[in-house]
C-alpha positions in Angstrom: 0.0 0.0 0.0 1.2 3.7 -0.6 2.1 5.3 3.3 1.3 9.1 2.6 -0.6 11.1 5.2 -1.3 13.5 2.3 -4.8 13.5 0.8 -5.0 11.9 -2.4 -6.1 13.2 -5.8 -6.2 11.7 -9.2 -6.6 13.2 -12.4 -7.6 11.0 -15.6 -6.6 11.7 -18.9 -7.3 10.2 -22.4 -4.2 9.5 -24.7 -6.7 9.3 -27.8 -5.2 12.5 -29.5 -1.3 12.3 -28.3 0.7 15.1 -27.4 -1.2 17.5 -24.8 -2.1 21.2 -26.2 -2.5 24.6 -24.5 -6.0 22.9 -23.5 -4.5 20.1 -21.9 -2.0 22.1 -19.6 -4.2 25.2 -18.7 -7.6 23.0 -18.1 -5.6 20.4 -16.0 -2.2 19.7 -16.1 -0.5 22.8 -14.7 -2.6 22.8 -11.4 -1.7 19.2 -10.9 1.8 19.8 -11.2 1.4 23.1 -9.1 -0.7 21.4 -6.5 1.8 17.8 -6.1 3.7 18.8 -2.7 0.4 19.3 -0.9 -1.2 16.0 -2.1 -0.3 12.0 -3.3 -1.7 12.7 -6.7 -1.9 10.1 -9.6 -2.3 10.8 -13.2 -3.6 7.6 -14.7 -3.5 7.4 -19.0 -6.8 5.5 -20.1 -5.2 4.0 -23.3 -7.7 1.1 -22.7 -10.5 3.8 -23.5 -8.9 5.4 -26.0 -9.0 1.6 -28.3 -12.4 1.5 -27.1 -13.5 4.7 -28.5 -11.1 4.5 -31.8 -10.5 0.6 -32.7 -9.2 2.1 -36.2 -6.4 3.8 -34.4 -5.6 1.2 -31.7 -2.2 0.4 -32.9 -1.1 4.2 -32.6 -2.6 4.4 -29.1 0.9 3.3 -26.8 2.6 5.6 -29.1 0.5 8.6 -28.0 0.4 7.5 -24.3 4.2 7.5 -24.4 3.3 11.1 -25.4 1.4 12.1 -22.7 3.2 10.8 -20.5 6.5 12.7 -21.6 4.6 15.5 -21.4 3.8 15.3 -18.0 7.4 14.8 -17.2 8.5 17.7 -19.2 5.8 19.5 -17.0 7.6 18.9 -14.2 5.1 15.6 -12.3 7.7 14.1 -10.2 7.4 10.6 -10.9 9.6 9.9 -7.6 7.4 11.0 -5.2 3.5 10.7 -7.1 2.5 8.2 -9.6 1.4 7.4 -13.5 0.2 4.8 -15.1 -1.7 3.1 -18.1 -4.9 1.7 -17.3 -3.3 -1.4 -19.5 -1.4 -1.8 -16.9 -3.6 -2.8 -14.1 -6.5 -3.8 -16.4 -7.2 -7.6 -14.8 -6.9 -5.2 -11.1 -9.9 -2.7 -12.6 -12.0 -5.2 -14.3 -12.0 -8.0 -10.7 -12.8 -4.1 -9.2 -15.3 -3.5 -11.4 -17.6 -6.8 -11.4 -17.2 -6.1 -7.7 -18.9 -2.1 -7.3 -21.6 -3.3 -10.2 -23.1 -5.2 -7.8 -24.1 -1.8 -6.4 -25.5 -0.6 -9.3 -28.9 -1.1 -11.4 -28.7 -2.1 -14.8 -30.9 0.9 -16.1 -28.6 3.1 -14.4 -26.0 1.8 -16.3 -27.9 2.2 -19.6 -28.9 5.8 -18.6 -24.9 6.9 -18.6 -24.3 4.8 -22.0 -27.2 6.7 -23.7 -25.4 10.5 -22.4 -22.1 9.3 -23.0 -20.3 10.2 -25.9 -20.0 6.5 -27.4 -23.8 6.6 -26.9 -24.2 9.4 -28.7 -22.8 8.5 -32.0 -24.9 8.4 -34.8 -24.4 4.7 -37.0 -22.0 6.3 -39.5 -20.1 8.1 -37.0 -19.6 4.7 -35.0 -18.7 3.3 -38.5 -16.3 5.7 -39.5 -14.6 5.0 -36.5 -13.9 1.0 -36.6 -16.9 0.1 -34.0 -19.8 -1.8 -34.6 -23.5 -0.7 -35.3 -24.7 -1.7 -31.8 -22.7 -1.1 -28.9 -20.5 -4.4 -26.9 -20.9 -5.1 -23.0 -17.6 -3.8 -22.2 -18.3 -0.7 -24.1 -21.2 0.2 -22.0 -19.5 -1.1 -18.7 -15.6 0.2 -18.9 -16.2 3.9 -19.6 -18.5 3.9 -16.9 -16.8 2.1 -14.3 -13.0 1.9 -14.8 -12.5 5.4 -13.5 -14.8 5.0 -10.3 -13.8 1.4 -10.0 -9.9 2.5 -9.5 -10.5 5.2 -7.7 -12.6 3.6 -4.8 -9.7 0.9 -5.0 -7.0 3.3 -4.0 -9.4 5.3 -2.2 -8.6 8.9 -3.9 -10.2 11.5 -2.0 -10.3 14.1 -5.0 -11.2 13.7 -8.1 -9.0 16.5 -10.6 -9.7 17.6 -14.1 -11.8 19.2 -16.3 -15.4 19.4 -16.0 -15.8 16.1 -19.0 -14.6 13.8 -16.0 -16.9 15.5 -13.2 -20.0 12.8 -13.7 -17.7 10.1 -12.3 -18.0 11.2 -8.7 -21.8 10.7 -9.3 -21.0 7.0 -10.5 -19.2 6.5 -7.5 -21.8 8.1 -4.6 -24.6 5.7 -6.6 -22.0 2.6 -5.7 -21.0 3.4 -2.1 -25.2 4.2 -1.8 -26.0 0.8 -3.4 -23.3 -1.2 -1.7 -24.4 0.5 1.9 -25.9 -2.7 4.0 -25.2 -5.6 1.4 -21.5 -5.6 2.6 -19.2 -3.8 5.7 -16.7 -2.0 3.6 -16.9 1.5 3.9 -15.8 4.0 0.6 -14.5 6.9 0.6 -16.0 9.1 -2.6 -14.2 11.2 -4.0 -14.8 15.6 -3.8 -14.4 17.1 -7.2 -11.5 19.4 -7.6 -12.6 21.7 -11.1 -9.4 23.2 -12.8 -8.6 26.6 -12.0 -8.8 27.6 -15.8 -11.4 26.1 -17.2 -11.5 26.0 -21.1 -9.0 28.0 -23.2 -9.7 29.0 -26.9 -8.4 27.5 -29.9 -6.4 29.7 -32.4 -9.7 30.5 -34.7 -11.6 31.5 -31.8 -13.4 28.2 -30.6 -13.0 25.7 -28.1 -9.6 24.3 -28.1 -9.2 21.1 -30.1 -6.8 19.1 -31.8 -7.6 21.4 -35.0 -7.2 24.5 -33.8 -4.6 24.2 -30.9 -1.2 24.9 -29.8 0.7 22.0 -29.1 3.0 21.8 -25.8 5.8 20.1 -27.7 5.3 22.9 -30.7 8.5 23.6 -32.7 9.4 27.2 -32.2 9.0 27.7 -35.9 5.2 26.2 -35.8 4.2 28.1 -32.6 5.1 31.3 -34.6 2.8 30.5 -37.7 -0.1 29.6 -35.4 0.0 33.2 -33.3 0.3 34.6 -36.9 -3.3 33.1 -37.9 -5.0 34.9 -34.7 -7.5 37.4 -35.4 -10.1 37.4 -32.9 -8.1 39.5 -29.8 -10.1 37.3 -27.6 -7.4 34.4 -28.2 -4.6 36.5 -26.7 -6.1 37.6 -23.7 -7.5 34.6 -23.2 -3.9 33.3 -23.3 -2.3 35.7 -21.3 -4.7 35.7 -18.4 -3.9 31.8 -18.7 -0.6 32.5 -18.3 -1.0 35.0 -15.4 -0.1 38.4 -17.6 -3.0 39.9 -16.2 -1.5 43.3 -17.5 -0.9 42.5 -21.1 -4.3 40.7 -21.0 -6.0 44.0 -20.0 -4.4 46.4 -22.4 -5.5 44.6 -25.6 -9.3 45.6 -24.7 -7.6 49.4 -25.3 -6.3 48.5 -28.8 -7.5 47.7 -32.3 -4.1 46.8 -34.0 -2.6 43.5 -31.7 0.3 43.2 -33.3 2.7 43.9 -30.6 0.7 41.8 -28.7 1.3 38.8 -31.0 5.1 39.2 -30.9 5.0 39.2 -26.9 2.7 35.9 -26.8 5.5 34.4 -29.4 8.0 35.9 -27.0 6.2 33.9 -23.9 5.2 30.7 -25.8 8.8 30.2 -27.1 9.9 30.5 -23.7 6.9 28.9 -21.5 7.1 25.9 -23.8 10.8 25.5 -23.5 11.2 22.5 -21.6 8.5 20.5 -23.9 10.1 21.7 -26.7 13.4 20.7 -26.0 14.0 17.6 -23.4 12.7 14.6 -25.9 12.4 11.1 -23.6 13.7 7.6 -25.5 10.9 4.7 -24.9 12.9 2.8 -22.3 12.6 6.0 -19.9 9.2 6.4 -20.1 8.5 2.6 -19.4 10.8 2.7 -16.5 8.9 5.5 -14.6 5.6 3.9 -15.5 6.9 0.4 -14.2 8.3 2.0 -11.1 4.6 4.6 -10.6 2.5 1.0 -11.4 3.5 -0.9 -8.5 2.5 0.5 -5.5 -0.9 1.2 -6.7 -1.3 -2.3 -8.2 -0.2 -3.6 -4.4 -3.3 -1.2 -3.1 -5.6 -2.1 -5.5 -4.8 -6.0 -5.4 -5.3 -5.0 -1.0 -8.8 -3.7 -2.0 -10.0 -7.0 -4.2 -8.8 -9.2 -1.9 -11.5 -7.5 1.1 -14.0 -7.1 -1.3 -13.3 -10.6 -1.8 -13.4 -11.4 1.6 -16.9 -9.6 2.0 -18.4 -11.4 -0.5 -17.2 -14.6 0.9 -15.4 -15.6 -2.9 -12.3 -17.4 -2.1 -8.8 -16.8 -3.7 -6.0 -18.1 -4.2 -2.6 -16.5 -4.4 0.5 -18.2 -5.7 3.7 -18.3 -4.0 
C-alpha cells in the first residue's frame, strides 16, 4: 500500500489524441503539477478507453500515451514521489474491481450513462467511421462507466481532478457506495471534485480548443510562430495571457485595435513557456521505467482492496507463492 498522510487526488486523462495542447496544460495539467507537494496525486492514462473509442487507431494508441506521458514529465510531475500509469497496466486489477462495485448498481442506471455518453451518442455512420460496430458491446457500455470509479474507490482517492468532462464520475461512484451501503461492511471513501482553475481555453480561430485548432506543448518554435500569426479574434490573446498570469498584457488589448505587438510578446512567452516540452525529448525505455516504477504500489493497493471485497463477498482466492 502507498504510506502518505497527504490527501490523495487523481486526475484522468485520455491519450486518444497524443501530445497534450495549450487545452491540456491550462484545463488540468498545470494545477496538478502546481498542486503535487500538498497531495499524493496520480495521473492515470486511459489507453484502454482510448481503443475503445477508436479501434481504427488502436495500434497508434501506446505511441500517443508514451506522449502524454513525456509531457507530463517535461511539466515537471515528479514521478519519484507521485505516480502514472496506463490503465493497460492494471486492467485484470480494474476489471475484478469492477464486477465487484456493479453489484451496487442497477442495470438501467448503467444504460442511462451509456445513452449521455459520448459512445452513446454516436450516430451509426459516425460509429462506422470510427472502426466500432453498429450496436454497442458489454464492455463498451460497462468500462467507460466504471473503470475510473472502479480505480479510484480501490486506491481510495479522495479528489477527483480535471476538467469538467470527468466530473459525472464522482456521481458514478456516490450511486455505488449508496448501493453497496448494508449488502456488505466495507466503507468508501467518494471522492470531492476538484474543477481546474482555468477552465476552457480557446483555440487559435476563436473556438473551443481542439486538436484542430490548438497549440501543441511540444510545438516547434517555428510552428508556434505560424499559429500566433493566424490569430485574429483578440479574444485568443487575452485569453492566453490571463492563462498565463499576464494579467497586464491581457487587460491592455481591450484598449487597442491593432494586436500586433501583442502577437510578438505571446510568441515571445510561448517560445519561452514551452521550452522544456520543446526541448528535453524522452527515449521509450525511460518512459516505461517510470511507469513500471509509478504502477506498482498502486497495483499492491488495488490487489489490497479485491482481496476485502473478496473477503466480503465470501469468494475465495487463491494466491500463488
Amino acid at each position: 500500500m502507498i504510506p502518505s498522510i497527504k490527501p490523495t487526488q487523481i486526475s484522468v486523462h485520455n491519450p486518444l489524441f497524443g501530445p497534450r495542447n495549450l487545452g491540456h496544460y491550462f484545463g488540468s495539467m498545470k494545477d496538478l503539477v502546481e498542486t503535487q507537494q500538498q497531495y499524493h496525486s496520480i495521473v492515470v492514462i486511459d489507453d484502454v478507453l482510448a481503443g475503445f473509442m477508436a479501434p481504427r487507431d488502436r495500434e497508434a494508441i501506446p505511441n500517443r500515451s508514451y506522449f502524454v506521458v513525456q509531457d507530463f514529465l517535461n511539466a515537471g510531475y515528479n514521478v519519484e514521489e507521485n505516480q502514472i500509469l496506463l490503465t493497460s497496466q492494471v486492467l485484470p486489477e480494474i476489471m475484478e474491481l469492477v464486477v465487484f462495485f456493479s453489484m451496487g448498481l442497477e442495470q438501467d442506471y448503467l444504460m442511462h450513462l451509456y445513452e449521455n455518453s459520448f459512445l452513446g451518442g454516436l450516430k451509426s455512420y459516425q460509429r462506422r467511421g470510427i472502426g466500432l460496430g453498429l450496436r454497442p458491446t458489454v464492455v463498451e457500455v460497462l468500462y467507460p462507466a466504471l473503470a475510473m470509479p472502479a480505480i479510484s474507490l480501490g486506491l481510495d482517492v479522495e479528489l477527483f481532478q480535471g476538467g469538467e468532462e470527468i466530473r459525472g464520475y464522482t456521481d458514478i461512484m456516490k450511486e455505488i457506495a449508496i448501493g453497496l451501503k448494508g449488502k456488505i461492511d466495507l466503507q468508501f471513501h467518494v471522492p470531492v471534485y476538484e474543477p481546474s482553475q482555468n477552465g476552457t481555453v480557446l483555440g487559435i480561430d476563436g473556438r473551443y480548443m481542439f486538436q484542430d485548432n490548438c497549440i501543441f506543448l511540444s510545438e516547434s518554435e517555428e510552428s508556434l510562430k505560424y499559429k500566433i500569426d493566424l490569430i485574429q479574434d483578440k479574444a485568443v490573446l487575452i485569453d492566453w495571457f490571463h492563462s498565463w498570469g499576464e494579467t497586464d498584457l491581457a487587460n491592455s488589448l481591450n484598449l487597442v485595435e491593432d494586436f500586433t505587438l501583442e502577437k510578438l510578446k505571446m510568441k515571445e512567452l510561448m517560445v519561452e513557456k514551452l521550452a522544456p516540452f520543446r526541448d528535453q525529448p524522452r527515449s521509450i525505455s525511460s518512459l516505461q521505467a517510470a511507469l513500471k516504477n509509478s504502477s506498482a504500489p498502486l497495483v499492491e493497493k488495488l490487489r489490497y482492496r479485491i482481496r476485502e471485497l473478496k473477503e466480503e463477498y465470501s469468494i475465495g482466492y487463491f494466491e500463488s507463492a
